[in-house]
C-alpha positions as CSV (number, residue, x, y, z in Angstrom):
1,X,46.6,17.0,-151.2
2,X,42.8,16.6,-151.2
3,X,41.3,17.4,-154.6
4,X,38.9,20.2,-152.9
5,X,41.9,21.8,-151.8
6,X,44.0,22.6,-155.0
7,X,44.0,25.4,-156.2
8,X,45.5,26.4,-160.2
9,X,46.5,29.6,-161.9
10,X,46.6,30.1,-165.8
11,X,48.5,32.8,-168.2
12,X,47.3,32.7,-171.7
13,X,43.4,31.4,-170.6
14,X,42.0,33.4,-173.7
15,X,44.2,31.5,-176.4
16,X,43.6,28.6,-178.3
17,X,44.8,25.6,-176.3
18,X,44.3,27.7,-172.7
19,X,40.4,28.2,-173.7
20,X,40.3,24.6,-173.8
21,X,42.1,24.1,-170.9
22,X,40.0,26.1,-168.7
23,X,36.8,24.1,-169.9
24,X,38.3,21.1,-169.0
25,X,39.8,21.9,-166.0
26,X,35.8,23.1,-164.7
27,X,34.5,19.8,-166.5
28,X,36.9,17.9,-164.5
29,X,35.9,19.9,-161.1
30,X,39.6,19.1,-159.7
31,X,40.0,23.1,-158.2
32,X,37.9,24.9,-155.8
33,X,40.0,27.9,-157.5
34,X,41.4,28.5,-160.6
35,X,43.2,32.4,-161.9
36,X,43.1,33.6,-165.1
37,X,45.5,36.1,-165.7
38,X,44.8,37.9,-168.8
39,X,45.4,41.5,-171.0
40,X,41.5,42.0,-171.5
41,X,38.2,40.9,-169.9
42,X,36.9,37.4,-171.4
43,X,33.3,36.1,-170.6
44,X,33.2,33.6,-167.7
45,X,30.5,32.6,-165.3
46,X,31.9,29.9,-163.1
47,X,32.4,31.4,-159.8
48,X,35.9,28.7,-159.7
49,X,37.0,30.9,-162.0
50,X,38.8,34.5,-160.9
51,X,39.9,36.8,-164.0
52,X,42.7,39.1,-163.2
53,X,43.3,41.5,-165.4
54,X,47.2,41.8,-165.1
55,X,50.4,44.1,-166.6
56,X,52.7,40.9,-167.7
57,X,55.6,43.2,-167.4
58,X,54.9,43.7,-164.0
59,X,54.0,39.8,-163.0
60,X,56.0,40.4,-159.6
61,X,52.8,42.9,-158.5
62,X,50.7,39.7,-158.7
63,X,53.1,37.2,-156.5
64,X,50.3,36.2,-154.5
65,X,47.9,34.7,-157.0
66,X,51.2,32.2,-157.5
67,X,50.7,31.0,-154.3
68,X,48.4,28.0,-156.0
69,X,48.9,24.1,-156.2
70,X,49.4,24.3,-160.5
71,X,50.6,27.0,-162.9
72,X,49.8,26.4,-166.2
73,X,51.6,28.7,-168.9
74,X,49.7,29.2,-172.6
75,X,51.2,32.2,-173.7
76,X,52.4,32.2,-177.3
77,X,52.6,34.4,-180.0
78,X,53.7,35.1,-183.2
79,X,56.5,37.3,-185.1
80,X,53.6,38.2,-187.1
81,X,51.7,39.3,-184.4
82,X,54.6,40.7,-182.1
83,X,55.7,42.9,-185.1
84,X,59.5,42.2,-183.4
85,X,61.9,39.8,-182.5
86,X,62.1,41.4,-179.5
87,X,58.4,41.3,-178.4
88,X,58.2,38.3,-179.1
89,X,61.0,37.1,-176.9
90,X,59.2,39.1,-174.0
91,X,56.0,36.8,-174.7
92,X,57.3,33.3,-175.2
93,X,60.2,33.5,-172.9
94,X,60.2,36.3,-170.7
95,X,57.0,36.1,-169.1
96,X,57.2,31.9,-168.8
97,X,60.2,32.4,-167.1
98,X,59.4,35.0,-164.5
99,X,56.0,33.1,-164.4
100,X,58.0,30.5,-163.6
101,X,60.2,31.8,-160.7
102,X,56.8,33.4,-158.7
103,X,55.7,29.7,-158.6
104,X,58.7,28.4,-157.2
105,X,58.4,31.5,-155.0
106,X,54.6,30.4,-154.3
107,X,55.0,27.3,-153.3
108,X,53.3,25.5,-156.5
109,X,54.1,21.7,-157.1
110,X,53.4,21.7,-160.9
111,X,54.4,23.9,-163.6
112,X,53.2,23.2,-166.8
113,X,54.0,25.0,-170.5
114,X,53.3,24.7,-173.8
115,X,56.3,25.2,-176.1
116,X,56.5,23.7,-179.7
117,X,58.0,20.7,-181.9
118,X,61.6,21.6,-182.7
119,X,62.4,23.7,-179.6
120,X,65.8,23.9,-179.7
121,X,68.2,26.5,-178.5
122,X,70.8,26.0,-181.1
123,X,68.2,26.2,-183.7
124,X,68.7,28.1,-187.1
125,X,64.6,29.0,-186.6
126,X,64.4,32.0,-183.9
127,X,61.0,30.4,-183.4
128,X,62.3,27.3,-182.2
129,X,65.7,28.6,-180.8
130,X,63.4,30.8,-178.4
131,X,61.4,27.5,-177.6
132,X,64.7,26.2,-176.8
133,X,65.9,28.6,-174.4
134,X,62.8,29.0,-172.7
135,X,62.9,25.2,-172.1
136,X,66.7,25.2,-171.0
137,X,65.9,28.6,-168.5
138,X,63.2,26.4,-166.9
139,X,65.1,23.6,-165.8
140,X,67.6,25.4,-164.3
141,X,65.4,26.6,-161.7
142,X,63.7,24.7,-158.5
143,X,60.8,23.5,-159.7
144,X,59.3,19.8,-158.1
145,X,57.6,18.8,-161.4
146,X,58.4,20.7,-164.7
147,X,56.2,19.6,-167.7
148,X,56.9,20.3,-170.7
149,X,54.5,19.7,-174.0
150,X,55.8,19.8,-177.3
151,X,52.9,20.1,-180.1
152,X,53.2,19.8,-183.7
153,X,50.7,22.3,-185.5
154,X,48.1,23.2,-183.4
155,X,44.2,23.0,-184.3
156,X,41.1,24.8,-182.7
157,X,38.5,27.7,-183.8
158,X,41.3,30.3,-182.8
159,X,39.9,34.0,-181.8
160,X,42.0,36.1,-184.2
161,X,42.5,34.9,-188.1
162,X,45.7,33.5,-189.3
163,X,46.2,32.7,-193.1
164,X,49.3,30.5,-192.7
165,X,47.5,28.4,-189.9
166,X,44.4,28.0,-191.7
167,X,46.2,26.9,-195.0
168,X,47.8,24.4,-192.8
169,X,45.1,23.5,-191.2
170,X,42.7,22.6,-193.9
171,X,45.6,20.6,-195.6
172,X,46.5,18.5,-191.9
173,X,43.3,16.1,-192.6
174,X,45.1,14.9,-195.8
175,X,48.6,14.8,-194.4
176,X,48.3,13.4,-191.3
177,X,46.9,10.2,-192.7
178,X,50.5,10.0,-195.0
179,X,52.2,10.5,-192.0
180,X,52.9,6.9,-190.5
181,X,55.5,5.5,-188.8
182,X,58.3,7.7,-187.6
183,X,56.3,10.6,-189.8
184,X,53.3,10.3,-187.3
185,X,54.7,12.5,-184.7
186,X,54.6,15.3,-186.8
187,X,50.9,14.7,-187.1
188,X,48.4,18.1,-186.5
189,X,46.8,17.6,-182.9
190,X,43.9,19.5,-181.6
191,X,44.4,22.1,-178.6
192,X,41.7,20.4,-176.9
193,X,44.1,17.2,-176.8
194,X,47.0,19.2,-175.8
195,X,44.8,20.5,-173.0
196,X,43.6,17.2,-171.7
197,X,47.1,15.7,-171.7
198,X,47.6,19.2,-169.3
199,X,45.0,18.7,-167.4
200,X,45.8,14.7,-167.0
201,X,49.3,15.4,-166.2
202,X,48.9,18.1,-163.6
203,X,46.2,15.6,-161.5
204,X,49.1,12.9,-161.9
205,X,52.2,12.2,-159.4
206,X,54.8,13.1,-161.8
207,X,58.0,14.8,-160.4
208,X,61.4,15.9,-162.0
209,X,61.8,17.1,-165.6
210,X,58.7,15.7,-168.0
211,X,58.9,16.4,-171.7
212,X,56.0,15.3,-174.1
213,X,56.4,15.2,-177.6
214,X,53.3,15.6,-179.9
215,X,52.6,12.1,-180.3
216,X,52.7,11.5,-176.5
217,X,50.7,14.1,-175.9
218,X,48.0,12.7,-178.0
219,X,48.4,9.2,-176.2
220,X,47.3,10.7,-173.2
221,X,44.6,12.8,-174.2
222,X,43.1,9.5,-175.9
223,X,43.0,7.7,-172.5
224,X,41.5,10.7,-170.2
């Protein structure tokens, strides 16, 4: 497919890493088209660039926007946030999944998500056990190339403040210089990183089942 003829759709534009990915994604100038589908209005001016303001309970109402060449998922949230186990489940595994199943429906060639170091099903951490079915649910269904990136702790001027995060995120300079050798994947990476590895993997030919750990992820941002 000719570059002037794809066409991408994003959930979870207004977060951290999906901020960064929509920047790059105009910077790159690889879509004619590119949906946002968001809870609340966000400030954009690129006329590539159509915001949907969408029910994510009710994702099957907006089957057509699938109907794109990429699908890029961002969502994520946090206990904390969520207040529940249960809404959180609904974030980081419902909504991928029936995200998921309108692109197959759609047509797309690419689906790309962001889940998290440690995503494990049989995990003793609900965080990463989610992760870890979400990942599992997704390969069961038809898609031509599912990508899969796997950060460690995430870094980026984030909309809403989190204490934990922060803590972490002031003390990542220090640590990820200790961590060499088998300790470097563990290393803090930037969202803007994580969304240039997106970004480079969806204009790639990759097919099948991809999953990128944290330090691959980094590898490609460094050469794009």
């Amino acid at each position: 497919m000719n570059i002037g003829e794809k066409t991408a759709l994003i959930l979870g534009s207004s977060g951290l890493v999906g901020n960064e990915l929509v920047q790059i994604l105009l910077e790159q100038n690889n879509y004619k088209k590119i949906h946002l589908l968001i809870r609340r209005p966000i400030e954009i001016t690129d006329s590539r660039c159509e915001i949907h303001i969408v029910d994510f309970d009710q994702l099957e109402k907006y089957s057509e926007l699938f109907k794109v060449t990429d699908v890029f998922c961002c969502l994520g949230t946090t206990i904390k946030k969520a207040k529940t186990k249960e809404a959180f489940r609904k974030v980081d595994f419902e909504y991928p999944i029936e995200a998921a199943k309108l692109a197959v429906q759609g047509g797309s060639e690419k689906f790309l998500i962001i889940t998290a170091m440690g995503a494990n099903s049989k995990s003793f951490f609900f965080y990463n056990q989610v992760k870890g079915d979400v990942e599992r649910s997704l390969k069961t269904l038809n898609i031509p190339s599912l990508n899969i990136f796997r950060p460690s702790l995430l870094l980026g001027e984030r909309t809403e403040f989190r204490l934990g995060e922060k803590l972490a995120e002031k003390a990542s300079g220090l640590l990820n210089t200790l961590m060499v050798g088998p300790l470097r994947s563990y290393r803090a990476i930037q969202a803007k990183s994580v969304g240039k590895a997106m970004a480079a993997i969806a204009a790639s030919n990759k097919t099948g089942i991809n999953i990128f750990q944290s330090k691959e992820i980094q590898r490609i941002a460094d050469m794009n």
